[in-house]
N, CA, C and O of each residue as an XYZ file, in Angstrom:
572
protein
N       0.676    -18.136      2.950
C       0.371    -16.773      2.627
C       1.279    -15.870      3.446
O       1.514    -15.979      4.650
N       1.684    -15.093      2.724
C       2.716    -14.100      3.622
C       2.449    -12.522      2.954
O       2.004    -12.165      1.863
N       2.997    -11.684      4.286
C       3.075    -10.427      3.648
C       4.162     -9.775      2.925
O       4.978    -10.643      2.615
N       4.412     -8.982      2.649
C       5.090     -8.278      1.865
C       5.673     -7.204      1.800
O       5.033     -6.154      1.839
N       8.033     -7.247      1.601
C       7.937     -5.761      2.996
C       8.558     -4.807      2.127
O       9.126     -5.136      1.085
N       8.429     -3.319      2.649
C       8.962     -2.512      1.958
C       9.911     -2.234      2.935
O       9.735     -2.718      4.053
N      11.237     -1.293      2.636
C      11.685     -0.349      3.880
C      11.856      0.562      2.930
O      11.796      0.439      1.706
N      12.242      2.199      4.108
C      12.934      3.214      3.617
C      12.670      3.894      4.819
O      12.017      3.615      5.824
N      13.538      5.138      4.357
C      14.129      6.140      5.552
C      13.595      6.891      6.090
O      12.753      7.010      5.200
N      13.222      7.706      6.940
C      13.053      9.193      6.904
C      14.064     10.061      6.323
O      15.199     10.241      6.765
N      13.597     10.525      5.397
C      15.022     12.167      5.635
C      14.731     12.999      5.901
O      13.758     12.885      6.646
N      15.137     14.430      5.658
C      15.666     15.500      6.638
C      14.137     16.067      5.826
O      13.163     16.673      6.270
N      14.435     15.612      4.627
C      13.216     17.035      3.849
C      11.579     16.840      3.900
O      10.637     17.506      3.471
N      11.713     15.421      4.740
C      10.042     15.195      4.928
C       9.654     15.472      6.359
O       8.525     15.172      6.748
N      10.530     16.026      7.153
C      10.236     16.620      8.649
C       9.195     17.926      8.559
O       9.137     18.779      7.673
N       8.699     17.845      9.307
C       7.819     18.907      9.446
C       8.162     20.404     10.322
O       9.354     20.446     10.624
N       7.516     21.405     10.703
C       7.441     22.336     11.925
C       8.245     21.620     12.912
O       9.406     21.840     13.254
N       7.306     20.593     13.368
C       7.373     20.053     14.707
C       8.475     18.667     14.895
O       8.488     17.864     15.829
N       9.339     18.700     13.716
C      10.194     18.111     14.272
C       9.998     16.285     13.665
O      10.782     15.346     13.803
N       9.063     16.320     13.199
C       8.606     14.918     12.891
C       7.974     14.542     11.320
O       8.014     15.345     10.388
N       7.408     13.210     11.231
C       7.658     13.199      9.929
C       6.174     13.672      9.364
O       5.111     13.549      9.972
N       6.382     14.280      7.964
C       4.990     15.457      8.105
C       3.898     14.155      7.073
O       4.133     13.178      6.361
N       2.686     14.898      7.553
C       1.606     13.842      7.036
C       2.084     13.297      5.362
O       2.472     12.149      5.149
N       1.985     14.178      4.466
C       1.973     13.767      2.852
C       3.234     12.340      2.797
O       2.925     11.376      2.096
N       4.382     12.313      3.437
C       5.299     11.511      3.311
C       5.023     10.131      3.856
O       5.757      9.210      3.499
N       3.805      9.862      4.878
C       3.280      8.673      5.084
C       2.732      8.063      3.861
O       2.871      6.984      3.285
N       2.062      9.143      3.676
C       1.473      8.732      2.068
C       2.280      8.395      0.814
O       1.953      7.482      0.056
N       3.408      9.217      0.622
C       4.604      8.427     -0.218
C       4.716      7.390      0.031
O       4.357      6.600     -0.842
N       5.287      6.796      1.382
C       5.658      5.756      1.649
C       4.782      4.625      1.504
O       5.380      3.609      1.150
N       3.319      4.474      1.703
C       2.405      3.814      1.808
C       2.298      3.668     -0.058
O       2.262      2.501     -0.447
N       2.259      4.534     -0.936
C       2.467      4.689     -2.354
C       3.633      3.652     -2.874
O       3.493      3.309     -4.048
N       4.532      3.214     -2.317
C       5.589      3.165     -2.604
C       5.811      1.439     -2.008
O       6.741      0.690     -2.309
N       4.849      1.192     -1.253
C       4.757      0.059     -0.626
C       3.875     -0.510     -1.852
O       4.142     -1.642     -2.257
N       2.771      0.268     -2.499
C       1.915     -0.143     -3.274
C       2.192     -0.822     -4.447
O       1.731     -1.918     -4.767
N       3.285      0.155     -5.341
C       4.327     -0.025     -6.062
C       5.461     -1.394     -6.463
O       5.998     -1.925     -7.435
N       5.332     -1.539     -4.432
C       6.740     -2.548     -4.354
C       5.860     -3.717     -4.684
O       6.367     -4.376     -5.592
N       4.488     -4.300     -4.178
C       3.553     -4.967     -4.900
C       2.837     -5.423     -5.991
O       2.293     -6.479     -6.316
N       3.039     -4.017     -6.592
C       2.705     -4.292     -7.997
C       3.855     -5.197     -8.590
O       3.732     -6.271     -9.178
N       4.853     -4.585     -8.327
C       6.349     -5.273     -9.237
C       6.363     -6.660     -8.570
O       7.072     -7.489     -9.140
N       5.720     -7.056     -7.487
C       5.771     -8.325     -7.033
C       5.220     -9.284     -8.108
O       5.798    -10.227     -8.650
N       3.852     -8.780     -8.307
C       2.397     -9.437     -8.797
C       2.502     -9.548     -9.975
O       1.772    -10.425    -10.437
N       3.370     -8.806    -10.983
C       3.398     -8.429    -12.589
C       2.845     -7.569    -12.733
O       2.679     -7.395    -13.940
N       2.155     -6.415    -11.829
C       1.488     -5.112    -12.709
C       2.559     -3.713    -12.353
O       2.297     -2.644    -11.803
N       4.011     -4.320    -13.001
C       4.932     -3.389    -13.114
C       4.682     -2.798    -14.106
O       3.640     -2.874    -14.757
N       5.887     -1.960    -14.381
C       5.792     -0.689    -15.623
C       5.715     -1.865    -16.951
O       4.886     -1.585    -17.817
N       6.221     -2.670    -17.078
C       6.489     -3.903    -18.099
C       4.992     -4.290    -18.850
O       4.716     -4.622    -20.003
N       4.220     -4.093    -17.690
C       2.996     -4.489    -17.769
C       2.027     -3.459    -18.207
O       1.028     -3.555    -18.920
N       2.627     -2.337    -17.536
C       1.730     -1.712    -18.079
C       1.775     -1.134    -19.553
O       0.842     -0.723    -20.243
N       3.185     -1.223    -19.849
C       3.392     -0.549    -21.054
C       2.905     -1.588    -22.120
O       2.861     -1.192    -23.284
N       2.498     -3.002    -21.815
C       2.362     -4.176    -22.663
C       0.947     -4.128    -22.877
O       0.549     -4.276    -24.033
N      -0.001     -3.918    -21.815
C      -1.284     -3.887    -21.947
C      -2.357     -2.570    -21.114
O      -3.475     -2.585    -20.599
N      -1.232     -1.455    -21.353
C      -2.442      0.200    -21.246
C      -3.048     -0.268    -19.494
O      -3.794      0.557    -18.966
N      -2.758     -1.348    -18.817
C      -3.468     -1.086    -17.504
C      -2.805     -1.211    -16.501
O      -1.882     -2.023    -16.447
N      -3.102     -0.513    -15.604
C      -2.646     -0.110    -13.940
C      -3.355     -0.758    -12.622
O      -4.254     -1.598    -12.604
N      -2.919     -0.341    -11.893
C      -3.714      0.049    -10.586
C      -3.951      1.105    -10.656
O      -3.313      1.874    -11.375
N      -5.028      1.481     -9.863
C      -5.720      2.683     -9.831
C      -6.484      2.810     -8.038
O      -7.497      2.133     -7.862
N      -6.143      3.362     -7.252
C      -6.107      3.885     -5.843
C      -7.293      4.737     -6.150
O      -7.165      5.854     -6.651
N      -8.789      4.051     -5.759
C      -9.854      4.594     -5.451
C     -10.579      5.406     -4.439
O     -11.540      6.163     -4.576
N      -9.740      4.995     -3.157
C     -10.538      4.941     -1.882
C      -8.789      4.798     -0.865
O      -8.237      3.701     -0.953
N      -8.237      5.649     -0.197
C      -7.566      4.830      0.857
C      -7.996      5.820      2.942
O      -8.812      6.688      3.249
N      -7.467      5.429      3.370
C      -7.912      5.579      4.828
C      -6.913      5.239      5.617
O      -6.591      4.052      5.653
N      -5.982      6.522      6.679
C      -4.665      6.127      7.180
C      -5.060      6.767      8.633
O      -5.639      7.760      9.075
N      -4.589      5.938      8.967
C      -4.422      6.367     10.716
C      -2.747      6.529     10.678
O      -1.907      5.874     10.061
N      -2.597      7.787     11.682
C      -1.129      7.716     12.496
C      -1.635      7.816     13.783
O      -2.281      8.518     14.562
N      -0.873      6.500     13.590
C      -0.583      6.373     15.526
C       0.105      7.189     16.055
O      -0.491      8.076     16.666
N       1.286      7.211     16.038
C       2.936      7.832     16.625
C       3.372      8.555     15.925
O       3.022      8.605     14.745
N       4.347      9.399     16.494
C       5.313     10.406     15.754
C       6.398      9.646     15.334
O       6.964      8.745     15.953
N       6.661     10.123     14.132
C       7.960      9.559     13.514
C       9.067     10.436     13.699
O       8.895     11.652     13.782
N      10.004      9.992     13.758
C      11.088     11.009     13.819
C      12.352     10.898     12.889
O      12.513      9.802     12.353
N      13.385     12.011     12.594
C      13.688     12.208     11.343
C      14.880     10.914     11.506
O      15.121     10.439     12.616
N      15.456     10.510     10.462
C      16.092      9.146     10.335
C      15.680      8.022     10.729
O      16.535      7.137     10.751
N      14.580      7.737     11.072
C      13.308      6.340     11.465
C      13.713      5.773     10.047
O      13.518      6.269      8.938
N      14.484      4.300     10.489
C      14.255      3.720      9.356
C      12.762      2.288      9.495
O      12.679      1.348     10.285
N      11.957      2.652      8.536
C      10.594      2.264      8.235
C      10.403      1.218      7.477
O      10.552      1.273      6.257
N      10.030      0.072      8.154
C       9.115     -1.012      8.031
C       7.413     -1.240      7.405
O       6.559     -1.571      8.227
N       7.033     -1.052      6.006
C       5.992     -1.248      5.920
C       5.880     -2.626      5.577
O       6.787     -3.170      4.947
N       4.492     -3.465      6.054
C       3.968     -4.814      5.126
C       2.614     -4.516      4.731
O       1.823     -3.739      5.266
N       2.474     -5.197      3.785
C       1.531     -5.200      2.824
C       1.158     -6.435      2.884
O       1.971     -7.356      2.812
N      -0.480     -6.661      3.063
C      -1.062     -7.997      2.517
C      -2.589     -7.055      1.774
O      -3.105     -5.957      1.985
N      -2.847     -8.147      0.905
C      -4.437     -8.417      0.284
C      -5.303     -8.638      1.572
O      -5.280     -9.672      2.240
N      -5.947     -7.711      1.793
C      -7.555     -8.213      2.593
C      -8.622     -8.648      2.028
O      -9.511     -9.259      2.621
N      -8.613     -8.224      0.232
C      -9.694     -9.056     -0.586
C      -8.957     -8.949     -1.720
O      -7.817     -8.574     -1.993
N     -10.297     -9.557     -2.563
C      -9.524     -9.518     -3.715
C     -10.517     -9.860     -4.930
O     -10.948    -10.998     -5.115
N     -10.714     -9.180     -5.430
C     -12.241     -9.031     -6.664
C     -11.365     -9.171     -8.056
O     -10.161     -9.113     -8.304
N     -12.644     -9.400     -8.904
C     -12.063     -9.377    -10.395
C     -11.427     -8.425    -11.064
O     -10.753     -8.594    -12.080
N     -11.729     -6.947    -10.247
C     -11.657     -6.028    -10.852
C     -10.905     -5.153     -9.864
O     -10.207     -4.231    -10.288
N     -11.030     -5.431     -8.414
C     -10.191     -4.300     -7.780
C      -9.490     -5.351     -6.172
O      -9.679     -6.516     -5.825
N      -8.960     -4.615     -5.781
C      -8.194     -5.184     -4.354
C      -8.371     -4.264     -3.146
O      -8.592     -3.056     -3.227
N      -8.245     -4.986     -1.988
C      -8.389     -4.324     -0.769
C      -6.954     -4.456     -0.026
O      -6.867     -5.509      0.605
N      -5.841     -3.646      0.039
C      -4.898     -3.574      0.434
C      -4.806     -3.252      1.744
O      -5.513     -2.248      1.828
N      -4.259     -3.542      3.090
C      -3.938     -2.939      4.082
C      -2.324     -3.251      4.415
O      -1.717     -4.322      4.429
N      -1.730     -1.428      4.761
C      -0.241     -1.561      4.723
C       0.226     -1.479      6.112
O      -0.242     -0.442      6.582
N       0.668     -1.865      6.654
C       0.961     -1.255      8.208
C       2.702     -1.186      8.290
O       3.509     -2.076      8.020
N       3.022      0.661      8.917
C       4.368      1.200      8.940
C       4.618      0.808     10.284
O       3.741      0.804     11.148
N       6.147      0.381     10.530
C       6.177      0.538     11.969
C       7.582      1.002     11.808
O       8.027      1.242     10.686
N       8.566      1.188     13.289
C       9.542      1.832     13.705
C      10.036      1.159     14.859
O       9.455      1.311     15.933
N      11.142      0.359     14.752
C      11.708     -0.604     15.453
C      10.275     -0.955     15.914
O       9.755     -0.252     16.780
N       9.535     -2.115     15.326
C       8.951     -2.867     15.585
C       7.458     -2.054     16.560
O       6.537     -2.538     17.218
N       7.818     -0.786     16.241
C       6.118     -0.222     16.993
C       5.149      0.143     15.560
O       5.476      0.881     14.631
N       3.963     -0.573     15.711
C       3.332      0.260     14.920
C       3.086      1.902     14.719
O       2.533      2.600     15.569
N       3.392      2.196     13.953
C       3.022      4.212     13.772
C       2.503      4.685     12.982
O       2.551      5.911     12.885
N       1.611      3.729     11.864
C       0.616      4.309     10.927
C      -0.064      2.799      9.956
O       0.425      1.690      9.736
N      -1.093      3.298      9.653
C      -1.743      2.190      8.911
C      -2.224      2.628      7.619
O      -2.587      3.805      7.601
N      -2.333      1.916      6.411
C      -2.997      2.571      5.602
C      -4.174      1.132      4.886
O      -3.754     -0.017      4.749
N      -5.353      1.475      4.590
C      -6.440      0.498      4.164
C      -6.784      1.385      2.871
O      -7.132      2.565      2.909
N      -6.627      0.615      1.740
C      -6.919      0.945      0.585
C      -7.147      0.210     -0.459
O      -6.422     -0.721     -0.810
N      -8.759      0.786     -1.356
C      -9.205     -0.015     -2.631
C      -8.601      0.391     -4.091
O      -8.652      1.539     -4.532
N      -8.254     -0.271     -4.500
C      -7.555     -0.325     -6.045
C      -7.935     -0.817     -7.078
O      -7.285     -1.839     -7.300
N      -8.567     -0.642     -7.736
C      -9.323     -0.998     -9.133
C      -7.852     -1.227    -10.288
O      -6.750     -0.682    -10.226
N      -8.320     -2.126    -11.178
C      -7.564     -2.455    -12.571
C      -8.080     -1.940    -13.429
O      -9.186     -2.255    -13.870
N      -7.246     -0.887    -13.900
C      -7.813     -0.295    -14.796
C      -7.280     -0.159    -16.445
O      -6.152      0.329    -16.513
N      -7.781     -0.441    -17.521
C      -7.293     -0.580    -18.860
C      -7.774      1.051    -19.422
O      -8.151      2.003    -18.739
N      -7.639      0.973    -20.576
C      -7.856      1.988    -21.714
C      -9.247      1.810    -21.961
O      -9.589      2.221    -23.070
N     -10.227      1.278    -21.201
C     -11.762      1.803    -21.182
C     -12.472      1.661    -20.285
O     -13.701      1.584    -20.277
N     -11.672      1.610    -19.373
C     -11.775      1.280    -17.493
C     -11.635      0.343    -17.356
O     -11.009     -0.435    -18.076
N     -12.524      0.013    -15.774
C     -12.195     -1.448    -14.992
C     -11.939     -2.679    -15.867
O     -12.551     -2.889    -16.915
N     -11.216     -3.288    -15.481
C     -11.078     -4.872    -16.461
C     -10.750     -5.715    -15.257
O     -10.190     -5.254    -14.262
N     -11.191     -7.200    -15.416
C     -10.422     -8.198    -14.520
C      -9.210     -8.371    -14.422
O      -8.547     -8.037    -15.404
N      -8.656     -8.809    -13.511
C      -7.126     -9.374    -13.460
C      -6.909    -10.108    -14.588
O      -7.838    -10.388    -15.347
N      -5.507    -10.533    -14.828
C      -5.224    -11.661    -15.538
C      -5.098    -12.903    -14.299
O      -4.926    -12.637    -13.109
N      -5.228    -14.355    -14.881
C      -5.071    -15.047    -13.479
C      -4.282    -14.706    -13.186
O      -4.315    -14.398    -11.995
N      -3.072    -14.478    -13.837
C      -1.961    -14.984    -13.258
C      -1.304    -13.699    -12.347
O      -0.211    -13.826    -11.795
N      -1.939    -12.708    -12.278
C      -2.081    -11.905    -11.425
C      -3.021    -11.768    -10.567
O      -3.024    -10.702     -9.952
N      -3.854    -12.551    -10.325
C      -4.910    -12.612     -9.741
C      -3.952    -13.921     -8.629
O      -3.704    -13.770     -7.433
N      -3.689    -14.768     -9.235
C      -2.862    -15.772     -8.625
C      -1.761    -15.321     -7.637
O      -1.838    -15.794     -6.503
N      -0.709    -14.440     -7.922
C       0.029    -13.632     -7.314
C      -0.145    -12.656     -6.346
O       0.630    -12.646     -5.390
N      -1.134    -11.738     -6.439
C      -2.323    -11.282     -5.351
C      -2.521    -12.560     -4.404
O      -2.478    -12.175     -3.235
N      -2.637    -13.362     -4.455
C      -3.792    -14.179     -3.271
C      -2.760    -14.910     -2.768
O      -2.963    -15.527     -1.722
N      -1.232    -14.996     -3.523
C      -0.085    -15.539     -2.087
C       0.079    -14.481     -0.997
O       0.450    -14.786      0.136
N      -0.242    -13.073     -1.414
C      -0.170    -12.004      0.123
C      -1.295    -12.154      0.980
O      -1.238    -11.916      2.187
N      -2.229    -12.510      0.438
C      -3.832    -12.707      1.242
C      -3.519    -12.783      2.760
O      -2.663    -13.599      3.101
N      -4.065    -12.088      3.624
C      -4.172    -11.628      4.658
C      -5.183    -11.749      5.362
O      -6.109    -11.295      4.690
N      -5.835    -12.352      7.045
C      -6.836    -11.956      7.426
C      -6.957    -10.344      7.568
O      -5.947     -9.670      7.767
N      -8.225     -9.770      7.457
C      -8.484     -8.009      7.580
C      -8.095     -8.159      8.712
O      -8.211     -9.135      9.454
N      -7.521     -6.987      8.906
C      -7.354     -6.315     10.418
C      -8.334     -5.687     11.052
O      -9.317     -5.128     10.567
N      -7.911     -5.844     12.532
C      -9.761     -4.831     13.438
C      -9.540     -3.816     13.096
O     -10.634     -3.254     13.058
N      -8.636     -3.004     12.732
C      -8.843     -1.513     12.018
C      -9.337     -1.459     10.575
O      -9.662     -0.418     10.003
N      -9.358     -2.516     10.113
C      -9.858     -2.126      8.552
C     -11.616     -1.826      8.454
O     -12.400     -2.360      9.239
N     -11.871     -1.268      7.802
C     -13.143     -0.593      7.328
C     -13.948      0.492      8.084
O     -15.017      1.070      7.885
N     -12.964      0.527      9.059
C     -13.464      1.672     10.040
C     -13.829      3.193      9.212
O     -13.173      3.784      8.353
N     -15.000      3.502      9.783
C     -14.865      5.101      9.166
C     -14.435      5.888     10.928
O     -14.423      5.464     12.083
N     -14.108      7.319     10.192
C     -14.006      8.479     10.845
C     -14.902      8.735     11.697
O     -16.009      8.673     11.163
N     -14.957      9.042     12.978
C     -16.026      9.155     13.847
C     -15.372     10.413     14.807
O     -16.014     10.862     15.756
């Protein structure tokens, strides 16, 4: 079982006030990690245009650790923390030369043209080579 990596950059236009990288662009990136998974698993655009269903991002929950700074080139991995008939438990973790600086834990439902539906195996199969133990940060709420 292994995880699964994305990279990309900072640029200039996702800096913030303060010099660093501004909240919404963690969230691209973490989007984009999501993405790079799907096209792993078969629930690319191919897929979706073949059978009307997606992923669908129900629920997610991000901590930033650290400040990013502008040209950080970014390390996310992705594994499965679960994995249901109908939806997945993703956790992504960003880092920056090898420091962690943000996390993201998020549920994703499969969704068709009259909602939730099961996986196909064979995406269900593809999901469970990233399978991951959860991390001690996952399921935490806000306190």
């Amino acid at each position: 079982m292994a995880e699964l990596s994305y990279r990309d950059t900072v640029r200039e236009e996702w800096i913030d006030y303060n010099g660093h990288l501004s909240e919404p662009y963690y969230v691209l990136v973490f989007g984009d990690a999501t993405t790079n998974l799907m096209e792993h698993t078969g629930l690319d655009a191919a897929y979706r245009e073949a059978t009307g269903c997606s992923l669908y991002t129900a629920e997610a929950h991000i901590r930033y650790l650290r400040e990013v700074a502008r040209g950080s080139e970014l390390l996310v991995t992705t594994g499965v923390a679960a994995l249901g008939a109908r939806k997945v438990r993703l956790c992504h973790e960003m880092t920056v030369d090898g420091t962690l600086v943000a996390t993201e834990e998020l549920i994703a439902v499969h969704v068709g043209p009259d909602g939730a539906v099961p996986f196909p195996d064979e995406v269900t199969g593809r999901l469970r080579r990233f399978t991951i133990p959860v991390p001690d940060y996952a399921g935490r709420a806000i306190s």
